[in-house]
CHARMM-style PDB file with segment names, atoms N, HN, CA, C and O in Angstrom:
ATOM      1  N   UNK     1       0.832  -1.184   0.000  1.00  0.00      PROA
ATOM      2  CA  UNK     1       0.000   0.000   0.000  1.00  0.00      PROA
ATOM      3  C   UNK     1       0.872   1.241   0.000  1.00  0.00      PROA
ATOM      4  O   UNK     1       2.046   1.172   0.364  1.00  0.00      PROA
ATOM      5  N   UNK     2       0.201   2.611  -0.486  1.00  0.00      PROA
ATOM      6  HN  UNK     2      -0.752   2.667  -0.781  1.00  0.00      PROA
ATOM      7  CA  UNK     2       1.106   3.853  -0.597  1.00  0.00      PROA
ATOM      8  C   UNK     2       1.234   4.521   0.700  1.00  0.00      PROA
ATOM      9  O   UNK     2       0.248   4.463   1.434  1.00  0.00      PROA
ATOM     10  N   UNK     3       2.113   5.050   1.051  1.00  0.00      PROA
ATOM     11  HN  UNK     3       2.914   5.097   0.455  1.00  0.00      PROA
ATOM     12  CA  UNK     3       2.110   5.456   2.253  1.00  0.00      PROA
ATOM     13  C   UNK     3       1.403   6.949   2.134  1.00  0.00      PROA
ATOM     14  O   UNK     3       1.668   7.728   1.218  1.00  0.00      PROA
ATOM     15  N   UNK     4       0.557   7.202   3.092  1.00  0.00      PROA
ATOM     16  HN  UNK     4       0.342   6.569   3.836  1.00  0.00      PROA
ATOM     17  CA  UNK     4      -0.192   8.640   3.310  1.00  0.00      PROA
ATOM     18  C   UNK     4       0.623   9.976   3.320  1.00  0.00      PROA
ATOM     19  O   UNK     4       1.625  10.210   3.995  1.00  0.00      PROA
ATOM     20  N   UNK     5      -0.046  10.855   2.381  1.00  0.00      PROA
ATOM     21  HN  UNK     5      -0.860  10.665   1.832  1.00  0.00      PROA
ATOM     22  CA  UNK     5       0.774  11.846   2.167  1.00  0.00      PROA
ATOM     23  C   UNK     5       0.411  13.113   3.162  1.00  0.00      PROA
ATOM     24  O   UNK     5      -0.789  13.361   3.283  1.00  0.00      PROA
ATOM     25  N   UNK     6       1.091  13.706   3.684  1.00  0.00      PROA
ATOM     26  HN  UNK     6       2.066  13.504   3.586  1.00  0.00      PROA
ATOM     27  CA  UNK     6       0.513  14.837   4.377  1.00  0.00      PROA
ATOM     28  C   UNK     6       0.706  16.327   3.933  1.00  0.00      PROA
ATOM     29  O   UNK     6       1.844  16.773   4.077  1.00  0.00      PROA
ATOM     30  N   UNK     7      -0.098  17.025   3.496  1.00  0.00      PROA
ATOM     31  HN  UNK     7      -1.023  16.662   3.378  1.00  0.00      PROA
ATOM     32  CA  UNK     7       0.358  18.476   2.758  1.00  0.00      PROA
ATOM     33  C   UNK     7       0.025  19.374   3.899  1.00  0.00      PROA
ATOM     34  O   UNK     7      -1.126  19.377   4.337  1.00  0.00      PROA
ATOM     35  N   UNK     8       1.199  20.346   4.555  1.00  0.00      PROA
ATOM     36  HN  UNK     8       2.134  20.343   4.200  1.00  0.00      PROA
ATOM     37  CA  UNK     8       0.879  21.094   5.522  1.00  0.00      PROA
ATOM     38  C   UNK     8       1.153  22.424   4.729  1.00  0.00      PROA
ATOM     39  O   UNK     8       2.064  22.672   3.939  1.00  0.00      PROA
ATOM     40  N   UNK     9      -0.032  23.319   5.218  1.00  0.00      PROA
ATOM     41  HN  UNK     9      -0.772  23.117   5.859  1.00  0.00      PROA
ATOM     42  CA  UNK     9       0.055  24.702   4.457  1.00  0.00      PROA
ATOM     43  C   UNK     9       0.054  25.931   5.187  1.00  0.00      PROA
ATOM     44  O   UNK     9      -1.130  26.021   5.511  1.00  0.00      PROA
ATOM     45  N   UNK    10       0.608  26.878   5.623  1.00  0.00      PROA
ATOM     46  HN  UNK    10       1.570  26.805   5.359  1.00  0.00      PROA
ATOM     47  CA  UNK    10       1.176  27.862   6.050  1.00  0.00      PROA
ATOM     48  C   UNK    10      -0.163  28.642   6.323  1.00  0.00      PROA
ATOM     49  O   UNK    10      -0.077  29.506   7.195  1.00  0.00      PROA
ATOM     50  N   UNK    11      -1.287  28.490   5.769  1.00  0.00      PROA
ATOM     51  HN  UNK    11      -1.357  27.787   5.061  1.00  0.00      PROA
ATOM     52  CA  UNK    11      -2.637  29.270   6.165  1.00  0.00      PROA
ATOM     53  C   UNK    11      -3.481  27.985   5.410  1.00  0.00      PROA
ATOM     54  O   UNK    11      -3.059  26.973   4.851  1.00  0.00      PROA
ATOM     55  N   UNK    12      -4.885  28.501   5.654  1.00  0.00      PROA
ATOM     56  HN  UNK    12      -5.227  29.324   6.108  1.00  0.00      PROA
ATOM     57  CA  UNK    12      -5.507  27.505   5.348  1.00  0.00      PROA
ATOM     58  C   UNK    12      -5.689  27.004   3.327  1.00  0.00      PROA
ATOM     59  O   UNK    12      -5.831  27.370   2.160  1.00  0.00      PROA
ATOM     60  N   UNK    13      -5.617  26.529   3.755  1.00  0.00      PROA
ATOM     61  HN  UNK    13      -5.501  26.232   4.703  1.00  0.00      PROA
ATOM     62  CA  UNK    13      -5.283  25.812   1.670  1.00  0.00      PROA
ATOM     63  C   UNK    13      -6.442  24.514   1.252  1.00  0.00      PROA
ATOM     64  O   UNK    13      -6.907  23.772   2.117  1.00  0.00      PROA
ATOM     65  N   UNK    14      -6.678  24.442   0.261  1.00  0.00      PROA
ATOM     66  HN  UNK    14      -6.300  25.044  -0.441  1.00  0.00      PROA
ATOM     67  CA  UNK    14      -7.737  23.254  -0.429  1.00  0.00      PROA
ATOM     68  C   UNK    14      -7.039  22.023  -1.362  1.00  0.00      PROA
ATOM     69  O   UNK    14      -6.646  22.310  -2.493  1.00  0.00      PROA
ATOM     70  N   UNK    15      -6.924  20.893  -0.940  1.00  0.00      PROA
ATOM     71  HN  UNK    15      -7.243  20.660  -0.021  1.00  0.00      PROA
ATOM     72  CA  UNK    15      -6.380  20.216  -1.906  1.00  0.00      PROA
ATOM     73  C   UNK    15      -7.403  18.956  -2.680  1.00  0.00      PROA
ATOM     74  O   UNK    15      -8.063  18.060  -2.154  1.00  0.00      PROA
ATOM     75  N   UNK    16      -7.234  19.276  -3.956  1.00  0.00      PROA
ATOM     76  HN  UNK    16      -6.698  20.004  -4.383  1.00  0.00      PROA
ATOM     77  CA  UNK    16      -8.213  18.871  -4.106  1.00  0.00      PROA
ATOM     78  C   UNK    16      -7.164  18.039  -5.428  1.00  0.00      PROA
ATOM     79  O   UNK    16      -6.223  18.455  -6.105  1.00  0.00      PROA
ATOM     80  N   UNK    17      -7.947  16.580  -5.351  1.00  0.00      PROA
ATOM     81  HN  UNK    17      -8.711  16.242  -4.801  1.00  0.00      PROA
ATOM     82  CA  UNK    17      -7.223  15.510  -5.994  1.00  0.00      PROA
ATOM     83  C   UNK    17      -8.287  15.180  -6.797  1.00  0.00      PROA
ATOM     84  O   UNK    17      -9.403  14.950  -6.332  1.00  0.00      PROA
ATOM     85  N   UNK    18      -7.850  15.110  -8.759  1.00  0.00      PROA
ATOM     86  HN  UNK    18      -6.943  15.297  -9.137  1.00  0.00      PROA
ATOM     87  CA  UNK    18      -9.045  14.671  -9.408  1.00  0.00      PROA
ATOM     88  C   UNK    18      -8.676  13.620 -10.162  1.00  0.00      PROA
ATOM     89  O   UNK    18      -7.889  14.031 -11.016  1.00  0.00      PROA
ATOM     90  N   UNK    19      -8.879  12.351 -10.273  1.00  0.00      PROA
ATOM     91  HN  UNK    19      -9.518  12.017  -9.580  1.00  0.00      PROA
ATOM     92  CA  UNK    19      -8.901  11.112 -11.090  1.00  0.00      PROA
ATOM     93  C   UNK    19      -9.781  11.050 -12.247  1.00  0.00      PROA
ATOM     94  O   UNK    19     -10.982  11.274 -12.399  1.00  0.00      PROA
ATOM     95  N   UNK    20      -8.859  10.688 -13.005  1.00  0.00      PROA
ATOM     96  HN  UNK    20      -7.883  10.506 -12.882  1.00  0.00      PROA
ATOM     97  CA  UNK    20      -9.586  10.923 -14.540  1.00  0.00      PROA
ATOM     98  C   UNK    20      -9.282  10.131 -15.525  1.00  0.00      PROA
ATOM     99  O   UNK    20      -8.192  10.269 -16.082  1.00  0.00      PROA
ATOM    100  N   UNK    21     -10.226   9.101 -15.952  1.00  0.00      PROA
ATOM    101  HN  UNK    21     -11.110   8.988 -15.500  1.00  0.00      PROA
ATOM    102  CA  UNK    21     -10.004   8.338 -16.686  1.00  0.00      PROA
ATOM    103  C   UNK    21      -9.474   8.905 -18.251  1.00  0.00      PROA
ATOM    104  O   UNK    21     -10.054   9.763 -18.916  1.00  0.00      PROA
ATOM    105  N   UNK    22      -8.616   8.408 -18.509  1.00  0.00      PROA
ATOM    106  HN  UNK    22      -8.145   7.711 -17.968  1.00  0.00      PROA
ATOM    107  CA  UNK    22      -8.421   9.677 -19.689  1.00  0.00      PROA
ATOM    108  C   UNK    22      -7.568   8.218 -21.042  1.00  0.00      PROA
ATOM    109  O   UNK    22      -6.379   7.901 -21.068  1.00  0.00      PROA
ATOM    110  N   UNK    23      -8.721   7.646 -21.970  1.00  0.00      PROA
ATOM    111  HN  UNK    23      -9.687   7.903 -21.948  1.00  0.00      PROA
ATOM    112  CA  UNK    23      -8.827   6.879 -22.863  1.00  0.00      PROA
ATOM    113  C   UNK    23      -8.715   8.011 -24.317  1.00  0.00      PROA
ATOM    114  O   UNK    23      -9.548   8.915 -24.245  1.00  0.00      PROA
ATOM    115  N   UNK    24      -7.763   8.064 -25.645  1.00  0.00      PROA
ATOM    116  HN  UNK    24      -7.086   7.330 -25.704  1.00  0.00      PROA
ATOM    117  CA  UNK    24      -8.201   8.733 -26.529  1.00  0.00      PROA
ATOM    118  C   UNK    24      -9.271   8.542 -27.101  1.00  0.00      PROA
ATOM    119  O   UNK    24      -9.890   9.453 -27.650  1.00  0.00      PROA
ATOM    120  N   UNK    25      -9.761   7.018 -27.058  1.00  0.00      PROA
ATOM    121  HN  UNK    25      -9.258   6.277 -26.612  1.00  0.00      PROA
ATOM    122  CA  UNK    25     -11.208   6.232 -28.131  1.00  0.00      PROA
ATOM    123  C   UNK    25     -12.263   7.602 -27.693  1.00  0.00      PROA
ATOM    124  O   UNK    25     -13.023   8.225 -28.435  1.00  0.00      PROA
ATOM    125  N   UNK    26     -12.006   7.792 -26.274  1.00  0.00      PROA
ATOM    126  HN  UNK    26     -11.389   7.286 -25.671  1.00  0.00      PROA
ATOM    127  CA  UNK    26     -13.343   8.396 -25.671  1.00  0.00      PROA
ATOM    128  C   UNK    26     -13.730   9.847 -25.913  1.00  0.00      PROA
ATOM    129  O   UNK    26     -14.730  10.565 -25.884  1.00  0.00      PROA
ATOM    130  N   UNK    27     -12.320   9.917 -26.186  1.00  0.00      PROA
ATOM    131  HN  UNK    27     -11.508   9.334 -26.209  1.00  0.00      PROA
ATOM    132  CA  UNK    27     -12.233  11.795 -26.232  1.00  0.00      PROA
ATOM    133  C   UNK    27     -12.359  12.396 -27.766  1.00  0.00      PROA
ATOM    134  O   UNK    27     -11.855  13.458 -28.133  1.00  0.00      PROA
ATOM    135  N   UNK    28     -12.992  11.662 -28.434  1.00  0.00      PROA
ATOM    136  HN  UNK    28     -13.401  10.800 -28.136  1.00  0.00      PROA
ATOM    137  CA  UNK    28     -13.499  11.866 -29.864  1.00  0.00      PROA
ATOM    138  C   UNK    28     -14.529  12.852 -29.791  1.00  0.00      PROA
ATOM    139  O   UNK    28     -15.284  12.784 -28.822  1.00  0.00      PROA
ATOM    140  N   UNK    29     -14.736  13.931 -30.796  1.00  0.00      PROA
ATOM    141  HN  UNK    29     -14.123  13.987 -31.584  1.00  0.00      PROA
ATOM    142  CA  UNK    29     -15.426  14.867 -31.099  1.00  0.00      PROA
ATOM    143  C   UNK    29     -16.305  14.536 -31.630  1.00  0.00      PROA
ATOM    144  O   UNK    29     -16.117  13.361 -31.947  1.00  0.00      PROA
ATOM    145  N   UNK    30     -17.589  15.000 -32.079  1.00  0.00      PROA
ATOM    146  HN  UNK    30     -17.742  15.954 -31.822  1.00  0.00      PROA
ATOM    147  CA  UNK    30     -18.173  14.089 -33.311  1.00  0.00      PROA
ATOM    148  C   UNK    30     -18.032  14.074 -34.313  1.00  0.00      PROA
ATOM    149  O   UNK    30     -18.429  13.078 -34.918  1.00  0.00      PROA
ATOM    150  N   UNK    31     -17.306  15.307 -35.153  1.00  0.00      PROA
ATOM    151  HN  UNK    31     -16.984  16.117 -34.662  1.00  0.00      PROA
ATOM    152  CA  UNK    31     -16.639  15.241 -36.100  1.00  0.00      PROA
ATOM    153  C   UNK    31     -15.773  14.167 -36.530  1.00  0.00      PROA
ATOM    154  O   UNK    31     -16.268  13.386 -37.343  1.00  0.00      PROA
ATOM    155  N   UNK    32     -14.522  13.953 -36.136  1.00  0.00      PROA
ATOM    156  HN  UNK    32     -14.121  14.587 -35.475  1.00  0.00      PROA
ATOM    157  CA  UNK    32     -13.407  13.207 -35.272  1.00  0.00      PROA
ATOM    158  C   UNK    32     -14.156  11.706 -35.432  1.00  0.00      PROA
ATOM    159  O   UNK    32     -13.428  10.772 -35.768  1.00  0.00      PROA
ATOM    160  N   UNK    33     -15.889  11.389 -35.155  1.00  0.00      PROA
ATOM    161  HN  UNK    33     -16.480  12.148 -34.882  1.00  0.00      PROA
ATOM    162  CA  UNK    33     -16.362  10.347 -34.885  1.00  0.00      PROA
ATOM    163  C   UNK    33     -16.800   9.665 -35.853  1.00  0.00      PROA
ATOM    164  O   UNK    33     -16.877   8.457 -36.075  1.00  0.00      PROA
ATOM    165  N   UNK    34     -17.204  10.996 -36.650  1.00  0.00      PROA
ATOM    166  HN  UNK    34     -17.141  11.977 -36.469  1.00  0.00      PROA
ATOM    167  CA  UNK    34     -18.195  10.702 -38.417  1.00  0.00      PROA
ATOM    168  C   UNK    34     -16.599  10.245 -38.967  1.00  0.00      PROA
ATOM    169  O   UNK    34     -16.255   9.159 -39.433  1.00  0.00      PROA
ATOM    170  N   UNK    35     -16.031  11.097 -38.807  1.00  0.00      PROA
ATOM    171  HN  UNK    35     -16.311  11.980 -38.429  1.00  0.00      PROA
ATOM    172  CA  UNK    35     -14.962  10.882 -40.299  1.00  0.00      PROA
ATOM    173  C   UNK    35     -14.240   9.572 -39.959  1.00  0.00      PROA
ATOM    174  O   UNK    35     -13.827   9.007 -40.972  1.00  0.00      PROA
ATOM    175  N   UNK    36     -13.961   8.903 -38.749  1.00  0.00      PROA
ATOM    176  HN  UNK    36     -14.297   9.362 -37.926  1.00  0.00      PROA
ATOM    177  CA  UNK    36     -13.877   7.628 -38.494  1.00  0.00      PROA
ATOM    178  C   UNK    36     -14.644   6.453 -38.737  1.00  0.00      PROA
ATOM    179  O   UNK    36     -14.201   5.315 -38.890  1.00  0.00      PROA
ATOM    180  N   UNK    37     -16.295   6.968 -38.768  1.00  0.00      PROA
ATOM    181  HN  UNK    37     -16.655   7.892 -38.644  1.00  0.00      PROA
ATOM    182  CA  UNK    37     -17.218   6.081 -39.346  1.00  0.00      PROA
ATOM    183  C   UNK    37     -17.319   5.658 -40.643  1.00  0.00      PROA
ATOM    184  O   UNK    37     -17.413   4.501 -41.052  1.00  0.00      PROA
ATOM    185  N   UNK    38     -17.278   7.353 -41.663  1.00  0.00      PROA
ATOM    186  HN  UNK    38     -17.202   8.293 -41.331  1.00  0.00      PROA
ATOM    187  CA  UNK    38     -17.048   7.465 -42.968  1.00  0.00      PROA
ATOM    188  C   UNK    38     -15.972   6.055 -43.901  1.00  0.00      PROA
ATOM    189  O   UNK    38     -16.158   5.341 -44.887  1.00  0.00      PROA
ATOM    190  N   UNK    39     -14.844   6.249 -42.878  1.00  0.00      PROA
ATOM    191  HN  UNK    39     -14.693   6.829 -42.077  1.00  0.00      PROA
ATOM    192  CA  UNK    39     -13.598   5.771 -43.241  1.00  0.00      PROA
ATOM    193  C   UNK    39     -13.733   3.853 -43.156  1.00  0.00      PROA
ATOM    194  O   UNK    39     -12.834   3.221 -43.711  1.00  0.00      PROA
ATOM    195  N   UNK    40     -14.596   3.261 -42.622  1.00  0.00      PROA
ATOM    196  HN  UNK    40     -15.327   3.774 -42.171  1.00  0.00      PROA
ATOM    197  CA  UNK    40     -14.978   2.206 -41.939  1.00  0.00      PROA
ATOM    198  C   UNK    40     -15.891   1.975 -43.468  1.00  0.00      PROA
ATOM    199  O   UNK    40     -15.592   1.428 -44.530  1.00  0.00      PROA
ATOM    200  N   UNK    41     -16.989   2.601 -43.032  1.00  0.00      PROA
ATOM    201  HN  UNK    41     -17.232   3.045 -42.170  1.00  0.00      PROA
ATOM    202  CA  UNK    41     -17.928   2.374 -44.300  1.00  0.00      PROA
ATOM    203  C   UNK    41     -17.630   2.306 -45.832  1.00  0.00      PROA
ATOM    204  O   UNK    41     -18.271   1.624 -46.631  1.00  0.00      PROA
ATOM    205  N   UNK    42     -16.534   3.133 -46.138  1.00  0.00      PROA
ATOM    206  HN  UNK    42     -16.013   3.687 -45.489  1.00  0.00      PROA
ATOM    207  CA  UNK    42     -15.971   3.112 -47.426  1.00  0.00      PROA
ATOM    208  C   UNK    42     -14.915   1.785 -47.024  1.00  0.00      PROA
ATOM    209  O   UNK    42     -14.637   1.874 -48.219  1.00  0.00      PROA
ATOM    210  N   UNK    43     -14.593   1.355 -46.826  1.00  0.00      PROA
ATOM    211  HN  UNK    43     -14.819   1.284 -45.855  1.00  0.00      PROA
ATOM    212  CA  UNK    43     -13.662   0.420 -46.630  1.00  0.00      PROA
ATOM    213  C   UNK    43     -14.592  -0.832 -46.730  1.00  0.00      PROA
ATOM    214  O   UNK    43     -14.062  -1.845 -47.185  1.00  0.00      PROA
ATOM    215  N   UNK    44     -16.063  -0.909 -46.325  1.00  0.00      PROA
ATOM    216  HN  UNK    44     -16.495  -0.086 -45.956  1.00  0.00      PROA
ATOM    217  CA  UNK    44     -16.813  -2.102 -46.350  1.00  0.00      PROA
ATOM    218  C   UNK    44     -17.664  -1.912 -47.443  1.00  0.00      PROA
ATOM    219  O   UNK    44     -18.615  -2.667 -47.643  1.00  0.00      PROA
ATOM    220  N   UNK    45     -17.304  -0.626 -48.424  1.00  0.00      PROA
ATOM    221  HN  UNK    45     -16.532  -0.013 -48.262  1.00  0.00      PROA
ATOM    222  CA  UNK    45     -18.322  -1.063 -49.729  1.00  0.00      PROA
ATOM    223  C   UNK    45     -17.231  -1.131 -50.539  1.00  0.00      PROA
ATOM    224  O   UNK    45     -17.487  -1.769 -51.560  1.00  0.00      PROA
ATOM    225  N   UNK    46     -15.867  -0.634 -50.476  1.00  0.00      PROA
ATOM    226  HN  UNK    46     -15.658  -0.115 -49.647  1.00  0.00      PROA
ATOM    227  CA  UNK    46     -14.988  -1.315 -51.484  1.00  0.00      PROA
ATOM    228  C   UNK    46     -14.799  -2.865 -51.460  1.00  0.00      PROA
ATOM    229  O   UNK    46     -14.737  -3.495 -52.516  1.00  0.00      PROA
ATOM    230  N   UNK    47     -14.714  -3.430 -50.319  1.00  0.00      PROA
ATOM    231  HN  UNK    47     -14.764  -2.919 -49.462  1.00  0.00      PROA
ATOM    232  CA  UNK    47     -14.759  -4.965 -50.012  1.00  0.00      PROA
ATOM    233  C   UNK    47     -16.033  -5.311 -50.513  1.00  0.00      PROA
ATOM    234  O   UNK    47     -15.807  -6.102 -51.429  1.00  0.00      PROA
ATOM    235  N   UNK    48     -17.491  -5.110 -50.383  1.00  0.00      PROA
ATOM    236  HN  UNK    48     -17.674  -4.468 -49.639  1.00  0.00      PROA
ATOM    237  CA  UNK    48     -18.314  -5.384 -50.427  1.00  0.00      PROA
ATOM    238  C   UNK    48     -18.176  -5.686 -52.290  1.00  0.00      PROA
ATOM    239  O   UNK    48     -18.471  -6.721 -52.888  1.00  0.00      PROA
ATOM    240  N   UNK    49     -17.591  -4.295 -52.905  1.00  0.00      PROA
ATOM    241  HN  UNK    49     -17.351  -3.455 -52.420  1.00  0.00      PROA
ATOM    242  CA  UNK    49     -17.665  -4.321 -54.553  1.00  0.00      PROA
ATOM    243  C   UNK    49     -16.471  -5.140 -54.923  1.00  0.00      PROA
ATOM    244  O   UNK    49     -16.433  -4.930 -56.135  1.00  0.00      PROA
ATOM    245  N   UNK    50     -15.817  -5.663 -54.749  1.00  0.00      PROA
ATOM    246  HN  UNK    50     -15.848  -5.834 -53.765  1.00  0.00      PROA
ATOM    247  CA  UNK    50     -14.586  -6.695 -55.003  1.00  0.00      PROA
ATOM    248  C   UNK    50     -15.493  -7.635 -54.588  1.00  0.00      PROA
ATOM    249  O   UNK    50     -16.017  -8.137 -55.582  1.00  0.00      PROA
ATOM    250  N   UNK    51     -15.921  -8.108 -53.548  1.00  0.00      PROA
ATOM    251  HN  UNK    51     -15.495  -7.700 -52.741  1.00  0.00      PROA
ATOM    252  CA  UNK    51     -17.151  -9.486 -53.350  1.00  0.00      PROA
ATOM    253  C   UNK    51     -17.527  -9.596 -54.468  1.00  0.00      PROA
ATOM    254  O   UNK    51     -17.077 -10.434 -55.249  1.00  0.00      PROA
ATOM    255  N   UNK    52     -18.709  -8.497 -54.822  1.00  0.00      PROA
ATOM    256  HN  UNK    52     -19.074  -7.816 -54.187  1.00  0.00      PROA
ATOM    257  CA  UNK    52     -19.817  -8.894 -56.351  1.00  0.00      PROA
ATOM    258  C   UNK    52     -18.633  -9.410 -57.496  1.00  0.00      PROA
ATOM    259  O   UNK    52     -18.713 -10.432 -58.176  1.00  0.00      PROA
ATOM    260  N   UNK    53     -17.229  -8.149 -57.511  1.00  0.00      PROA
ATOM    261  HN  UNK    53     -17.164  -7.318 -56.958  1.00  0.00      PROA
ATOM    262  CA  UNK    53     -16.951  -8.472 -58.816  1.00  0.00      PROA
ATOM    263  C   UNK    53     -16.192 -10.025 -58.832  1.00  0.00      PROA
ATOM    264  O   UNK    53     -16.040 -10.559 -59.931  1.00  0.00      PROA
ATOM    265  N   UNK    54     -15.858 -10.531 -57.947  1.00  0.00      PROA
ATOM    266  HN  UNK    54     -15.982 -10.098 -57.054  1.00  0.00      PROA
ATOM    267  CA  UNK    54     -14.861 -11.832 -57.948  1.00  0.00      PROA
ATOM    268  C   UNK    54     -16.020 -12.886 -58.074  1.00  0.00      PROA
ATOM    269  O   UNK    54     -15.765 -13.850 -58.796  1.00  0.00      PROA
ATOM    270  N   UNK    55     -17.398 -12.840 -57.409  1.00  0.00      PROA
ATOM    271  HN  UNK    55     -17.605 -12.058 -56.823  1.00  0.00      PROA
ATOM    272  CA  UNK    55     -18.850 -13.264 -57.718  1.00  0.00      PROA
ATOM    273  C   UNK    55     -19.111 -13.201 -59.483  1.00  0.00      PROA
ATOM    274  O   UNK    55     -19.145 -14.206 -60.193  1.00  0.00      PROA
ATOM    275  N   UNK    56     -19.233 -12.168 -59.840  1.00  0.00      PROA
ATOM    276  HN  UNK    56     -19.205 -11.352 -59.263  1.00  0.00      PROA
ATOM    277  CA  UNK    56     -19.366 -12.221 -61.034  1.00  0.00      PROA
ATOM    278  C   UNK    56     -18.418 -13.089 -61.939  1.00  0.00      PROA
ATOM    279  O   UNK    56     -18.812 -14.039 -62.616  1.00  0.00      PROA
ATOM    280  N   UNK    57     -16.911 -12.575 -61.854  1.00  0.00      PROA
ATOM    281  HN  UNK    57     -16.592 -11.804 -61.304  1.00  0.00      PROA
ATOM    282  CA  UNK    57     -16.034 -13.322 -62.821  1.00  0.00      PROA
ATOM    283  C   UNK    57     -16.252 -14.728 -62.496  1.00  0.00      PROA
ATOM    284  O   UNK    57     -16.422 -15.272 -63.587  1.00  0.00      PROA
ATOM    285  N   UNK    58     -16.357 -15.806 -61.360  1.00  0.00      PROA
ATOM    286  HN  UNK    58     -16.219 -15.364 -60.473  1.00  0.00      PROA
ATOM    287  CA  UNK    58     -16.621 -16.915 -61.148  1.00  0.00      PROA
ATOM    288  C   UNK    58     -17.835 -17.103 -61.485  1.00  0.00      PROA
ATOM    289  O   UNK    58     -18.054 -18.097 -60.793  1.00  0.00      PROA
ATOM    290  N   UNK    59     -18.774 -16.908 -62.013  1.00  0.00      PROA
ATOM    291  HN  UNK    59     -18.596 -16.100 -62.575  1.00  0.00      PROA
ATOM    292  CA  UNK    59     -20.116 -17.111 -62.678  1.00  0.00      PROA
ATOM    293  C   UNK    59     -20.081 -17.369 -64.296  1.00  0.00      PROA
ATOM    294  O   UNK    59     -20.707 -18.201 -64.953  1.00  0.00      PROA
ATOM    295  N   UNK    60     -19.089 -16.323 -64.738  1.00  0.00      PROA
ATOM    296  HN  UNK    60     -18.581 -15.647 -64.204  1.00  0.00      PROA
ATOM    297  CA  UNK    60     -18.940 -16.450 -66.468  1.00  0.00      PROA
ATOM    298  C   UNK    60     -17.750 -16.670 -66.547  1.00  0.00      PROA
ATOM    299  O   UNK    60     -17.178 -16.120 -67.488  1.00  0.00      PROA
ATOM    300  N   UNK    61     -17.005 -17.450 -65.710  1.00  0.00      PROA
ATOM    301  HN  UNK    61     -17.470 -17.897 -64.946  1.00  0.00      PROA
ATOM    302  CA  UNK    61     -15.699 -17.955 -65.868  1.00  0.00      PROA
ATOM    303  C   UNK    61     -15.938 -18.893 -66.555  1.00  0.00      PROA
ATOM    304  O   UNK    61     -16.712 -19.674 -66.001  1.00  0.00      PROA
ATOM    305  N   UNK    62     -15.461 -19.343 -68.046  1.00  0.00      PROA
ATOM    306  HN  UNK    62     -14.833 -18.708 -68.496  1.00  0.00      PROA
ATOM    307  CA  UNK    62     -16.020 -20.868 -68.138  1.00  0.00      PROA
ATOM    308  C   UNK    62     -16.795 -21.392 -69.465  1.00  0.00      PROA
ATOM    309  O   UNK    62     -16.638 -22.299 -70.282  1.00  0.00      PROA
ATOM    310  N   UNK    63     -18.095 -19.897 -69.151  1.00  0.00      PROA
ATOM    311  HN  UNK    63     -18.222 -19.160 -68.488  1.00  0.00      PROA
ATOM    312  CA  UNK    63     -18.945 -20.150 -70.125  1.00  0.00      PROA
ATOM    313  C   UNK    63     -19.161 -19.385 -70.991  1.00  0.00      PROA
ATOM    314  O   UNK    63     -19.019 -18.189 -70.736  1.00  0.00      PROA
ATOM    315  N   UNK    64     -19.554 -19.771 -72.234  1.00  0.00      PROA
ATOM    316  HN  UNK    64     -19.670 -20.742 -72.441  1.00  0.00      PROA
ATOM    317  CA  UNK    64     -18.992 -19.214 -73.345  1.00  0.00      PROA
ATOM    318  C   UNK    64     -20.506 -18.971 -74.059  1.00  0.00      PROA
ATOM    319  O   UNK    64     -21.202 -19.913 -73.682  1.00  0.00      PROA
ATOM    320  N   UNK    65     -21.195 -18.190 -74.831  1.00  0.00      PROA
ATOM    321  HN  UNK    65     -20.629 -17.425 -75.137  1.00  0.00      PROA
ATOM    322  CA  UNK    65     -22.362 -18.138 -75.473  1.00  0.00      PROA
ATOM    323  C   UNK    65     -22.159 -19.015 -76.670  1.00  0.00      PROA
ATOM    324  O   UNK    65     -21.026 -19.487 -76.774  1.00  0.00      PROA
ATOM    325  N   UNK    66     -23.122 -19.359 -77.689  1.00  0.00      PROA
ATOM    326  HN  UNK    66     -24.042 -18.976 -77.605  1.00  0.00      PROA
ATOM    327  CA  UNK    66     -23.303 -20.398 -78.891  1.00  0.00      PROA
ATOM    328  C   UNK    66     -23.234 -19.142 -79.647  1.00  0.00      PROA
ATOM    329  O   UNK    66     -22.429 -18.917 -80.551  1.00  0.00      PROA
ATOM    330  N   UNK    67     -24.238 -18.249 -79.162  1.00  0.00      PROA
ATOM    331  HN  UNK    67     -24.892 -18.432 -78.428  1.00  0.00      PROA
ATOM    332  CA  UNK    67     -24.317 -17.172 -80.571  1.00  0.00      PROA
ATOM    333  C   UNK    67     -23.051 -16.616 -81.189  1.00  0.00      PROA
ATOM    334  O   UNK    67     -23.143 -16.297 -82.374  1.00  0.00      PROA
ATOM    335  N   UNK    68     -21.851 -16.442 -80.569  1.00  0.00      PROA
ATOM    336  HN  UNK    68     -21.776 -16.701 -79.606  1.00  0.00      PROA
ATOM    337  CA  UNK    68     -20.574 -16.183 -80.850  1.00  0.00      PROA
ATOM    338  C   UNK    68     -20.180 -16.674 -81.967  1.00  0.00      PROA
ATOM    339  O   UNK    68     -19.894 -15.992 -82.950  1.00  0.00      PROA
ATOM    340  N   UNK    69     -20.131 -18.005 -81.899  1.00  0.00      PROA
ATOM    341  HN  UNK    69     -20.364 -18.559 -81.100  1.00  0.00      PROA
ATOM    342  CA  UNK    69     -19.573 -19.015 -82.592  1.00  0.00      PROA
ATOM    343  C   UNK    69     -20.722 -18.936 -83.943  1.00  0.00      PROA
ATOM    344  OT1 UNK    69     -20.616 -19.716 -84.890  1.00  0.00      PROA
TER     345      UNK     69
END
């Protein structure tokens, strides 16, 4: 355990001790919050559009129309 501190003051004085959880995640603005969201969301519709297109090429990978020929 810490040993007890004693502050002696020459007239009367206030000490006042403040604990503060202090996380950066938390201390986001909302600005700060959108453009982090923004950044998330574009990142899951570029993945999302590489899905369809690798979907697509494996669908007509292969097959070929008659009318061509």
């Amino acid at each position: 355990m810490a040993d007890p501190v004693s502050i002696t003051c020459p007239s009367t004085c206030t000490v006042t001790v403040v604990h503060e959880l202090s996380l950066p995640p938390l201390q986001l603005t909302a600005s700060e919050g959108a453009q982090i969201a923004v950044a998330i969301l574009a990142i899951w519709a570029i993945a999302y559009g590489f899905r369809a297109l690798v979907q697509m090429l494996k669908k007509t990978d292969g097959e070929s129309s008659s009318e061509s020929e």
